[in-house]
C-alpha positions in Angstrom: -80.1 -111.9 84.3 -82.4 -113.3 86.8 -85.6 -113.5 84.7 -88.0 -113.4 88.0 -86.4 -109.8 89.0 -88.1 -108.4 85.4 -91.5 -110.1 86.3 -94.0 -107.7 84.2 -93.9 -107.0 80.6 -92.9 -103.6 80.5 -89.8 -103.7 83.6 -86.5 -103.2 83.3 -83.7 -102.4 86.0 -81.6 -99.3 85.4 -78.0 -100.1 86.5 -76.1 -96.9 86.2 -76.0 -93.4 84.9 -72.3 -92.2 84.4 -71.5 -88.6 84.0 -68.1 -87.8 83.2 -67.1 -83.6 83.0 -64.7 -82.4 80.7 -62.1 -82.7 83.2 -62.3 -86.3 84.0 -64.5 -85.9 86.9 -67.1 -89.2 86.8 -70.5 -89.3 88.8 -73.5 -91.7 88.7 -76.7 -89.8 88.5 -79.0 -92.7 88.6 -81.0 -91.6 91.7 -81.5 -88.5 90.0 -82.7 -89.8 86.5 -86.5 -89.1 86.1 -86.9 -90.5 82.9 -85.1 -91.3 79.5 -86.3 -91.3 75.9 -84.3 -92.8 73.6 -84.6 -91.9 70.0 -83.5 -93.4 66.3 -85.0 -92.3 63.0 -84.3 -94.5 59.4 -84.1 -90.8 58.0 -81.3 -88.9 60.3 -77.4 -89.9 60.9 -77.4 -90.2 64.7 -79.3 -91.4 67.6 -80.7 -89.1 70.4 -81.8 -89.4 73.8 -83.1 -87.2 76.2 -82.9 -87.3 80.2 -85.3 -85.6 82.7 -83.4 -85.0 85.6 -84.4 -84.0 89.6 -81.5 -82.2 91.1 -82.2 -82.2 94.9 -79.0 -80.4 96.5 -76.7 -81.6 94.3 -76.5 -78.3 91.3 -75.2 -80.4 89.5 -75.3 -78.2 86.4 -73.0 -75.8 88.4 -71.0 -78.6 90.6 -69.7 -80.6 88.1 -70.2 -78.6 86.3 -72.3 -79.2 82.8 -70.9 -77.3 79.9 -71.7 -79.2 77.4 -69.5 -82.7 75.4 -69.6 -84.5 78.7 -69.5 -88.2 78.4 -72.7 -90.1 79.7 -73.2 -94.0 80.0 -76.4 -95.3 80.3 -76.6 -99.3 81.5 -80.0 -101.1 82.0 -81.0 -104.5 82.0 -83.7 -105.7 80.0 -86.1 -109.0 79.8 -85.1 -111.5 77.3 -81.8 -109.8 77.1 -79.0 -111.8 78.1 -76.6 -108.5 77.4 -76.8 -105.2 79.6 -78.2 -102.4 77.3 -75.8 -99.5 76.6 -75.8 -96.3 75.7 -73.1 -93.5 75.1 -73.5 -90.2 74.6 -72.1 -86.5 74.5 -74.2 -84.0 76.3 -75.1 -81.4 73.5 -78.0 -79.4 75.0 -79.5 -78.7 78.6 -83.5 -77.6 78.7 -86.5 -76.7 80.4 -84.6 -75.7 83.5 -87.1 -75.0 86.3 -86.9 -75.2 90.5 -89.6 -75.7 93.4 -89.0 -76.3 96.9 -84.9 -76.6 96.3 -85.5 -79.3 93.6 -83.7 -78.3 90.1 -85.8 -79.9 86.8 -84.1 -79.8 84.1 -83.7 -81.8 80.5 -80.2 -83.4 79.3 -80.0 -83.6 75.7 -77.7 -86.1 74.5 -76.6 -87.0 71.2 -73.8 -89.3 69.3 -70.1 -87.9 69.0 -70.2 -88.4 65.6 -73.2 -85.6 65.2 -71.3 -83.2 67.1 -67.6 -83.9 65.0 -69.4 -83.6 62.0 -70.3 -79.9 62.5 -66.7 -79.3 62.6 -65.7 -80.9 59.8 -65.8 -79.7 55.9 -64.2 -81.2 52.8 -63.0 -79.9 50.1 -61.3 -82.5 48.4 -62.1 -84.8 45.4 -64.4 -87.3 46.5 -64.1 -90.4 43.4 -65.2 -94.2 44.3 -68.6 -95.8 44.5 -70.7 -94.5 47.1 -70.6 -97.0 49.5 -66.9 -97.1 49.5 -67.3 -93.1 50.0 -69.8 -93.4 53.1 -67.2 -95.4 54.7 -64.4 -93.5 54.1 -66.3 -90.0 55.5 -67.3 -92.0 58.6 -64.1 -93.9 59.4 -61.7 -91.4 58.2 -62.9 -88.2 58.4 -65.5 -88.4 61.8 -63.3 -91.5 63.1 -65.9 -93.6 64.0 -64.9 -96.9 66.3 -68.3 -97.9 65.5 -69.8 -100.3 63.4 -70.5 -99.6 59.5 -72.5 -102.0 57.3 -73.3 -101.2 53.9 -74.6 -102.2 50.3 -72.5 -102.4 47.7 -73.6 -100.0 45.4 -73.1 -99.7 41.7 -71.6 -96.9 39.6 -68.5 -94.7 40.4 -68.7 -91.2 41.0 -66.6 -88.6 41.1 -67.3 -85.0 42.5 -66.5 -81.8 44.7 -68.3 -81.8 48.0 -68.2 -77.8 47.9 -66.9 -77.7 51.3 -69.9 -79.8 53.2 -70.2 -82.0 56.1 -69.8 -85.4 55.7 -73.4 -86.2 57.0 -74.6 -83.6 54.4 -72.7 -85.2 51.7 -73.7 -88.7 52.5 -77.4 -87.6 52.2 -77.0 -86.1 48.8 -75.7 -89.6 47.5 -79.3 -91.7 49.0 -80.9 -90.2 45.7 -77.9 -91.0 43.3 -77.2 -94.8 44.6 -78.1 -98.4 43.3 -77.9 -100.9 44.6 -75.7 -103.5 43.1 -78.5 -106.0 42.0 -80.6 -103.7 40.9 -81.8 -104.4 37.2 -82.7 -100.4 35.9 -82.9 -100.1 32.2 -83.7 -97.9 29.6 -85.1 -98.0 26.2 -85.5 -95.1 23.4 -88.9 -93.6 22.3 -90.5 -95.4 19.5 -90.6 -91.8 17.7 -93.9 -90.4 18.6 -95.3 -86.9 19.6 -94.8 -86.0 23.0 -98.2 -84.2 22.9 -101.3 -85.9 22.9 -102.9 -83.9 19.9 -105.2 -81.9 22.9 -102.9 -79.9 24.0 -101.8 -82.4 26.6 -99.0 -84.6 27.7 -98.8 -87.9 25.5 -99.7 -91.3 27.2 -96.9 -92.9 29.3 -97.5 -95.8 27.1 -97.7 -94.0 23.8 -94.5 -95.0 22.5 -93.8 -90.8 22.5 -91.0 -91.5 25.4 -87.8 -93.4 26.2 -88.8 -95.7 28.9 -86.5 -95.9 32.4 -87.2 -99.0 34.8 -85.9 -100.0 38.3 -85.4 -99.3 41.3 -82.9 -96.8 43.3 -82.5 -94.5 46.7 -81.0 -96.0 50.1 -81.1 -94.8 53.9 -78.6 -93.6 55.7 -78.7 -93.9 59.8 -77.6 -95.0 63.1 -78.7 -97.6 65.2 -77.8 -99.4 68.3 -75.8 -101.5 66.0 -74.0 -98.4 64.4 -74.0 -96.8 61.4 -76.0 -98.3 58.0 -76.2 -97.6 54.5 -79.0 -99.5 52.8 -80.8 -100.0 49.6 -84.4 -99.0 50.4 -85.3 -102.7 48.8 -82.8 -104.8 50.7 -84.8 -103.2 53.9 -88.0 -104.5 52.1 -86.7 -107.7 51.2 -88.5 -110.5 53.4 -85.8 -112.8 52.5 -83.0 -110.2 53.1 -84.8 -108.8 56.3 -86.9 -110.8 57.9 -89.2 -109.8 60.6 -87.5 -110.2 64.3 -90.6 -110.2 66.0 -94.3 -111.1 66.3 -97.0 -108.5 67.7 -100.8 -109.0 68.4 -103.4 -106.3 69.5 -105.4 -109.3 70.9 -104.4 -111.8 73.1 -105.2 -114.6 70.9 -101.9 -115.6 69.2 -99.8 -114.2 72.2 -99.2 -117.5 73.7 -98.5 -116.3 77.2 -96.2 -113.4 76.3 -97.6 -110.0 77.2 -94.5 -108.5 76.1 -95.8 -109.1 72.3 -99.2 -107.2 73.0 -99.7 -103.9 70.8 -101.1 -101.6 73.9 -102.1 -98.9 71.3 -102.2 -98.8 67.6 -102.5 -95.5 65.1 -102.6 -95.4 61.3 -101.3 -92.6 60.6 -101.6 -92.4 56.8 -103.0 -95.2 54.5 -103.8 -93.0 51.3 -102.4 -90.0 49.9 -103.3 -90.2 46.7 -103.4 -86.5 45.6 -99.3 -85.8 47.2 -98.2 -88.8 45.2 -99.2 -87.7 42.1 -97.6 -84.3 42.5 -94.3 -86.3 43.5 -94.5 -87.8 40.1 -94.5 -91.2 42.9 -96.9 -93.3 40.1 -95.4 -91.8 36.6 -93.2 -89.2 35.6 -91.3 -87.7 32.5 -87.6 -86.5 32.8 -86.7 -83.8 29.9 -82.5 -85.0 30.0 -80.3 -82.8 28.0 -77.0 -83.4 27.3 -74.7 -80.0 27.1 -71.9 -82.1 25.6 -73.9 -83.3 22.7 -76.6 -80.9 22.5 -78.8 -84.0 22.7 -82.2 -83.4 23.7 -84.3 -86.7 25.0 -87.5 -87.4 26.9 -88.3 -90.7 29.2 -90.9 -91.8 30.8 -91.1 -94.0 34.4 -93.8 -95.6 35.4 -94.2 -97.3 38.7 -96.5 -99.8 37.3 -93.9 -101.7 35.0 -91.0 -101.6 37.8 -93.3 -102.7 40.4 -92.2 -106.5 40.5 -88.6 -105.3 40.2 -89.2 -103.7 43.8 -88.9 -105.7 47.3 -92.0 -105.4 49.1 -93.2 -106.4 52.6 -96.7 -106.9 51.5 -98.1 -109.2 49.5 -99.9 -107.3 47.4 -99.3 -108.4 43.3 -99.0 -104.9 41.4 -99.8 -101.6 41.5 -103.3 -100.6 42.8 -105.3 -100.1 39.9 -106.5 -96.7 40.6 -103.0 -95.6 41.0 -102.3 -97.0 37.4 -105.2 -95.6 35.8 -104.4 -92.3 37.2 -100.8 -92.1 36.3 -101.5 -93.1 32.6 -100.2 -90.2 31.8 -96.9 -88.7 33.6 -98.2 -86.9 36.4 -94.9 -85.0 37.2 -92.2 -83.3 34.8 -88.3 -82.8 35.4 -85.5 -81.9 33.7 -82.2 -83.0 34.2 -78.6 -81.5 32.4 -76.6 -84.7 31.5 -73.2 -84.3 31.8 -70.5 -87.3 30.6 -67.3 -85.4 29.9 -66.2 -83.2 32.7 -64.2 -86.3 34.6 -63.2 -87.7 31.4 -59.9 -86.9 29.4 -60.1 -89.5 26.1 -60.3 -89.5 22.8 -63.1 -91.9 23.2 -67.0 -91.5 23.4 -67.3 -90.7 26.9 -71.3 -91.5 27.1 -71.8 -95.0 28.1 -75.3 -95.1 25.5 -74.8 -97.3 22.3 -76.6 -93.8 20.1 -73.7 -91.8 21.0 -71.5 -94.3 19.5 -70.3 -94.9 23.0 -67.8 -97.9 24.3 -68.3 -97.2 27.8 -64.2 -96.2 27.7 -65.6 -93.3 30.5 -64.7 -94.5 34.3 -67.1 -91.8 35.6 -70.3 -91.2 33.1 -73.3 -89.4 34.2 -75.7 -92.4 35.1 -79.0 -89.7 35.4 -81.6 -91.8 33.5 -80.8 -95.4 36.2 -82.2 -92.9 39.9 -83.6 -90.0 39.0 -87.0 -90.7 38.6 -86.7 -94.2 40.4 -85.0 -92.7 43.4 -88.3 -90.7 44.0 -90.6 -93.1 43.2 -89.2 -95.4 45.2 -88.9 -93.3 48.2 -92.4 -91.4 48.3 -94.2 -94.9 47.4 -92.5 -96.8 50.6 -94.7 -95.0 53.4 -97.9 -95.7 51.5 -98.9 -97.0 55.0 -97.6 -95.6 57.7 -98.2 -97.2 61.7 -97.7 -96.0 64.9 -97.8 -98.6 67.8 -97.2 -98.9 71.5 -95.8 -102.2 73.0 -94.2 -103.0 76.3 -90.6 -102.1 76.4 -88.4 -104.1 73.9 -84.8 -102.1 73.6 -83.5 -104.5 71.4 -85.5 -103.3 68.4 -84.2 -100.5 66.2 -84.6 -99.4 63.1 -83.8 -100.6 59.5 -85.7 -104.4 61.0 -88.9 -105.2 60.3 -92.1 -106.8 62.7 -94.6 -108.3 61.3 -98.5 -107.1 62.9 -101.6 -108.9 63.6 -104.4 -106.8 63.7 -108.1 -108.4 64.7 -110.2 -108.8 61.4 -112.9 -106.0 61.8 -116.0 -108.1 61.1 -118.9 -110.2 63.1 -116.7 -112.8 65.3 -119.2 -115.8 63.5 -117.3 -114.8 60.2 -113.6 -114.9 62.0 -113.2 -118.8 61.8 -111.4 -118.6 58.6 -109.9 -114.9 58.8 -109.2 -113.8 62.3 -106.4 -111.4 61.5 -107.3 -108.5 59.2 -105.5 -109.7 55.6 -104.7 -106.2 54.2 -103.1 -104.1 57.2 -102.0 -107.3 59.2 -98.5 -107.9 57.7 -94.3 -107.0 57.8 -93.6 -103.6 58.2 -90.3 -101.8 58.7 -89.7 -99.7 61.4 -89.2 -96.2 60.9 -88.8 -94.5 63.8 -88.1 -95.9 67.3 -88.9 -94.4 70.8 -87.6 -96.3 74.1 -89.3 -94.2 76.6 -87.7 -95.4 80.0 -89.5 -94.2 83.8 -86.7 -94.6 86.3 -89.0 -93.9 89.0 -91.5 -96.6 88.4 -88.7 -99.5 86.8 -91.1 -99.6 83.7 -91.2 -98.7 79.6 -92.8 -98.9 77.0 -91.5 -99.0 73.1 -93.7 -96.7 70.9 -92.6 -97.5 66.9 -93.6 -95.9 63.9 -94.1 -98.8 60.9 -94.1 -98.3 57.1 -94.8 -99.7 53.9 -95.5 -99.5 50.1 -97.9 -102.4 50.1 -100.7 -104.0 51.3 -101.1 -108.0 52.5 -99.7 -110.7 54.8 -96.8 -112.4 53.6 -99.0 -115.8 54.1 -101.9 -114.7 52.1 -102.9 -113.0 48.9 -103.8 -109.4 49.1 -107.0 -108.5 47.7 -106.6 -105.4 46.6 -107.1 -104.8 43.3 -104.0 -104.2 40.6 -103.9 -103.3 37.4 
């Protein structure tokens, strides 16, 4: 790529637009492209995009004509890309349709295969393995994906009936119900005490009234540019297991030269919800398990507070903050769960795993409920306890599941910025969330609009000062 043809931060050079009907036909539409936003999300299975397209004499809707599951190829060159960018698509969904002076206006939404196959697809068959091993088999064998898939191993097999779902629908219900393979989540029995606190109350979280459960669970499931991932949700906030892949300033001091690396816009979107994270039981929670087989009935407590340093976190921030603790003293949620080791398990033996049952873990398939049911939830609700959205010059080579690491200007008098220019609490890594490549044909220019998140405050060079417990 000739670097000089890209001269500003934001250009890029569209190549091609191929449109290929049902029937084989093929047609570049480049001239008629408008605009293209291009769309990935950490929480959904597939990418997106959507064209806005000026049909002058053409009808092309009727001449090609558009019915839907056409093949479109979108090739653009990109600064500090030495690889064309590349997108495929099915056409799922035309919008917005509108005509002035013999021009047609109307939207192309496009989608991945893979979306569109799974609607078509339902199983009803025995699902058994771990659930990574699962993820890849729905995705290779049952949507026949030629696409990439990258996983984390995950621990604990499962066995189960998928009542006839989709695979996307299936994959979602194990995020909750998968951990990862390092993960160290324990339990311990209650000490024997009340579960009230003599008030008519909950006890204490620490009152020795509860089993304890510790750890860390829950992964995401999406498509990027790269294809298909199934992650831990701490591998993604591991800065030595996912570094940041890029620098961005919202000043020009640190840019050195780039403009490409300047946040144009920048919009907190949430910092603290204090009051939601409670209900979520997000801080400290009690699970009421029973176990139908034994008739067992048991009570444990999570907290976030002791499972905190367990956790991979972007920020540097030491513990949880301390009015979060003091709040959740005592378990601010309450579930109950049925725990259920025998149904895949034909022995003689002790099926439960758990040394009070007498078990000798002789079960392949026990009910592992007390290692992701409350850590699964807390994990998930505390990871967007920041929450960013930023506009920078157009970079398509980001995508979610990395992580970029922030410099925002220290909010105080610029004779007190000498030692602390960048602002030491919001500054910091964050993982992307949400990205939006918003393309304008017209003008050869973009812009890349993300949306960061984070359970934690701090730079990763510097100690957080908020306060812990």
């Amino acid at each position: 790529m000739a670097q000089h043809e890209l001269q500003y931060a934001a250009s890029f050079k569209p190549k091609s637009v191929v449109i290929k009907s049902i029937g084989g036909d093929e047609k570049d539409i480049i001239d008629m492209v408008q605009t293209m936003h291009y769309f990935e999300n950490i929480n959904l299975p597939t990418r997106e995009a959507t064209l806005l397209v000026a049909d002058s004499g053409e009808n092309l809707i009727a001449s090609l004509p558009i019915q839907g599951y056409e093949d479109i190829t979108i090739k653009l060159e990109a600064n500090d890309m030495d690889d064309d960018i590349e997108y495929t698509f099915k056409v799922f969904r035309v919008s917005d349709r509108s005509s002035s002076d013999r021009v047609q206006y109307y939207k192309l939404g496009l989608i991945s295969k893979e979306a569109l196959i799974n609607e078509t697809v339902r199983l009803p068959k025995l699902l058994t393995g771990k659930p990574d091993a699962i993820v890849k088999s729905l995705l290779s064998d049952n949507l026949k994906t030629e696409k990439e898939i990258k996983t984390d191993p995950a621990l604990f097999q499962v066995k189960f009936h998928p009542g006839k779902k989709t695979p996307f629908s299936i994959i979602k219900g194990l995020l909750s119900k998968s951990v990862a393979q390092d993960a160290e989540n324990k339990t311990t029995e209650s000490s024997g005490g009340t579960t009230s606190d003599g008030q008519g109350g909950v006890a204490d979280i620490d009152s020795g009234a509860y089993g304890k459960m510790s750890g860390s669970a829950g992964y995401f499931f999406y498509e990027n540019y790269d294809g298909y991932h199934f992650n831990s949700i701490d591998r993604l906030n591991s800065l030595e297991k996912n570094p940041p892949v890029i620098e961005l300033y919202q000043e020009n001091e640190g840019l050195q030269n780039s403009a490409r690396n300047k946040i144009i816009k920048i919009d907190f979107r949430q910092e603290i919800d204090m009051l939601t994270k409670l209900r979520m039981g997000t801080y400290s929670s009690v699970v009421c398990f029973y176990n139908y087989s034994t008739g067992a009935y048991e009570e444990y407590a999570y907290s976030l507070k002791d499972s905190f340093e367990e956790m991979s976190h972007l920020g540097s921030q030491s513990g949880m903050l301390k009015g979060q603790a003091d709040l959740a003293s005592k378990p601010t949620r309450i579930m109950s769960a049925l725990i259920d080791h025998e149904t895949w398990f034909d022995g003689t033996e002790v099926a439960s795993p758990e040394k009070k049952d007498g078990g000798s873990n002789a079960a392949e398939f026990p009910d592992w409920q007390k290692s992701y049911v409350a850590q699964s939830i807390s994990r998930l609700e505390s990871l967007n306890n920041q929450e960013v959205k930023i506009t920078i010059p157009l970079h398509p080579e980001l995508k979610v599941g990395e992580t970029v690491e922030i410099f925002i200007p220290n909010m105080i008098p610029s004779k007190d910025r000498s030692e602390e220019s960048w602002d030491p609490e919001h500054s910091g890594v964050y993982l992307i969330a949400k990205v939006n490549h918003a393309y304008d044909f017209k003008n050869i220019k973009g812009n890349t609009h993300l949306t960061l998140i984070r359970d934690s405050y701090g730079r990763r060079d510097g100690d957080s000062k908020a306060e812990t417990a």
